[in-house]
C-alpha positions in Angstrom: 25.2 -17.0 25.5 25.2 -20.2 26.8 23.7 -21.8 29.6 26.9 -22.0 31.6 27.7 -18.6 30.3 25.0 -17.1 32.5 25.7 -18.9 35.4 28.9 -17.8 35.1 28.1 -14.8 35.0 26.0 -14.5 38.0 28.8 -16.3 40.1 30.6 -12.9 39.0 28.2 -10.7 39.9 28.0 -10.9 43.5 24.6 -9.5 45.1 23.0 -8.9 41.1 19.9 -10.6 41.2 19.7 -13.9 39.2 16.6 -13.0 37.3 17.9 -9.6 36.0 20.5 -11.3 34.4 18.6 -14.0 32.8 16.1 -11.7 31.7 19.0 -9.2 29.9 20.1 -12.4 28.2 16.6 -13.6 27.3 15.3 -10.1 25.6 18.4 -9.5 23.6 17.6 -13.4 22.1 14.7 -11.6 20.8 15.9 -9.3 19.6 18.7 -11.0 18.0 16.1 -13.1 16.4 13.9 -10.5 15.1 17.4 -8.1 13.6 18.9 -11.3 12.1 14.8 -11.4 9.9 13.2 -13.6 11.6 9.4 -13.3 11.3 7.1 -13.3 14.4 5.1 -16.3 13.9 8.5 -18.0 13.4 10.3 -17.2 16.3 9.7 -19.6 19.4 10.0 -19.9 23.0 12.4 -22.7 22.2 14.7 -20.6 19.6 14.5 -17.9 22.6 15.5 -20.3 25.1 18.4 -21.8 23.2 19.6 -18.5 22.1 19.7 -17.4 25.8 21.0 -20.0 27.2 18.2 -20.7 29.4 15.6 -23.2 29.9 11.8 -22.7 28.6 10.7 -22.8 32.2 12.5 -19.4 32.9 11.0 -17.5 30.5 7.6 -19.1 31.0 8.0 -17.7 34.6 8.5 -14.6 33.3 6.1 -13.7 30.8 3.0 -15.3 29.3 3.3 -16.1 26.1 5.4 -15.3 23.0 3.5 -12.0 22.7 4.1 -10.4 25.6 8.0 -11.4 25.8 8.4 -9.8 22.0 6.5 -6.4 23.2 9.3 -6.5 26.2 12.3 -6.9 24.0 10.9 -3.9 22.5 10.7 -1.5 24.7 13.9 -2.7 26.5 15.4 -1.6 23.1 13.8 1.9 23.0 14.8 2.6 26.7 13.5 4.5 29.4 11.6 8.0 28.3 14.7 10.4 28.2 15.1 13.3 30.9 14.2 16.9 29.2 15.6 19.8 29.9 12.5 22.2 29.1 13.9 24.6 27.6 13.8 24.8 24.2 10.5 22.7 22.5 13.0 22.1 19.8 15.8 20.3 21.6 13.3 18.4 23.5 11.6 17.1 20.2 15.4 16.1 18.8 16.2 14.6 21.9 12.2 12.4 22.0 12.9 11.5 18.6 16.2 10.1 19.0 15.3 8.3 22.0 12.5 6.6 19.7 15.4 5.9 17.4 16.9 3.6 20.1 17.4 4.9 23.1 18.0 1.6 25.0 20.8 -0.4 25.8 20.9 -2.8 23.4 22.9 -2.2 19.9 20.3 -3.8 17.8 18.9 -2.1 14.5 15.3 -0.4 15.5 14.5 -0.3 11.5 15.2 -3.9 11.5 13.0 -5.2 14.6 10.6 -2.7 13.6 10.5 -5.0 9.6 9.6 -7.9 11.6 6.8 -6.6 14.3 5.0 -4.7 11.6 3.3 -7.4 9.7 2.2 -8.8 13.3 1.2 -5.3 15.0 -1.7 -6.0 11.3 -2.0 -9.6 11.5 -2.8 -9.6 15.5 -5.3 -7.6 17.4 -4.0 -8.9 20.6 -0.5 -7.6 20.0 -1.0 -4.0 19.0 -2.5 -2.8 21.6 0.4 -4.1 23.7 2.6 -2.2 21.5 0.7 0.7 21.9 1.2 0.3 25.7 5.2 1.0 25.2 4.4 3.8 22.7 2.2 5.6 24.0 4.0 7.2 27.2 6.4 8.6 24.7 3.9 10.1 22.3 2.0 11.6 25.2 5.4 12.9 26.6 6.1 14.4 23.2 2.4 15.9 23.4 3.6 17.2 26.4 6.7 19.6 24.8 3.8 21.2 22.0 1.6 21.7 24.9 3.8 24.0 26.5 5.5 24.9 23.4 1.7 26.6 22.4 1.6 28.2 26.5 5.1 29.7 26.0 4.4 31.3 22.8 7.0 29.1 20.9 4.4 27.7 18.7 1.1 28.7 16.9 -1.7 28.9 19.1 -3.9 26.9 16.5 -1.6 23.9 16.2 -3.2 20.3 15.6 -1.5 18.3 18.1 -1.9 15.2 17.1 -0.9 15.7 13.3 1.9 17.3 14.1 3.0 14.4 16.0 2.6 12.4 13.4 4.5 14.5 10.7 7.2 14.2 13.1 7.3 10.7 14.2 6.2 9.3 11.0 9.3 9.9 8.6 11.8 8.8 11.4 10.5 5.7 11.4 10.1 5.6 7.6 13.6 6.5 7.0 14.5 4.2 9.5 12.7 1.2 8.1 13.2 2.0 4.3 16.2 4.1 4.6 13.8 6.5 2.1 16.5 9.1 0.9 19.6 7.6 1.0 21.4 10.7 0.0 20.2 12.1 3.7 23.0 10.9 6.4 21.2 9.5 9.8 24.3 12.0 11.7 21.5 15.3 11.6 18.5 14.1 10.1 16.6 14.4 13.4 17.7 17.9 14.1 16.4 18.8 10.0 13.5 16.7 10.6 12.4 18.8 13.9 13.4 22.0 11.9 11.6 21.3 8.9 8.1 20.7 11.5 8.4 23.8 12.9 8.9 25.9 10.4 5.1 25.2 9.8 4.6 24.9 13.5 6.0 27.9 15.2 4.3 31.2 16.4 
């Protein structure tokens, strides 16, 4: 998208606020970046700017540094925390873990951006915990469902919390990195992932 392209754009877009669109077209440059390979440390305000169509001024005027605008991109791409219906602590757990599979707007590859932010998440002490930031509401949400899931009777009464969440968030996001089995088709693994927990999980 090209400078012109957004300003375009805006003229189209009566009463749609100038920065809003700017910043759409900025966080998807990330994110382009970072599903096309590109490293962290290799990606620059400059490459972001070009790819946007937007001048380095605009997104220094909205965030920081490099760090902070990647940790954006990211949880633009993962969405807002999904509505639950409460009902059943399975369906709420397939519907989490899809969200956390890419629950945002944009199209890009969560197994992909998620390559490229790994090595930095180990590399950078200032950057993880800002990626904890955008993770954490949705582990504490999914906390949430085996909470009640243990109230309601649904699941054991002894249940470690906190491993369980990790035997369910932690092969998602294997298979989505690695593609771990590829004899297992994305279309159901969640549901058989979720399934598969609670069989150890439930009351």
């Amino acid at each position: 998208m090209t400078t012109a392209s957004v300003a375009g754009q805006e003229r189209k877009s009566p009463g749609r606020p100038r920065n809003a669109l700017a910043d759409e077209a900025i966080l998807t440059a990330v994110l382009d970046l970072l599903s096309e390979g590109q490293a962290v440390a290799a990606i620059s305000i400059e490459a972001v700017a070009a790819r946007a169509g937007v001048g380095k001024a605009t997104i220094y005027r909205r965030w920081p540094n490099k760090e902070a605008l990647i940790i954006d991109a990211v949880a633009a791409m993962k969405g807002p925390l999904p509505e639950l219906e409460g009902v059943s602590v399975r369906d709420d757990l397939v519907t989490l873990i899809k969200a956390n599979r890419g629950g945002g707007k944009t199209s890009h590859s969560v197994g992909k951006v998620t390559a490229c932010l790994l090595p930095e998440l180990l590399r950078d002490d200032t950057i993880l915990p800002m990626y904890q930031g955008v993770v954490e509401p949705r582990r504490e949400v999914m906390r949430g469902v085996l909470r009640r899931g243990i109230e309601s009777g649904e699941l054991r009464d002894d249940l470690n919390i906190e491993l369980t969440l990790l035997m369910l968030t932690g092969p998602s996001m294997v298979q989505g990195l690695f593609r771990w089995d590829p004899k297992v088709p994305d279309d159901g693994f969640v549901e058989a992932l979720v399934d598969a927990v609670l069989r150890g999980a439930a009351a």
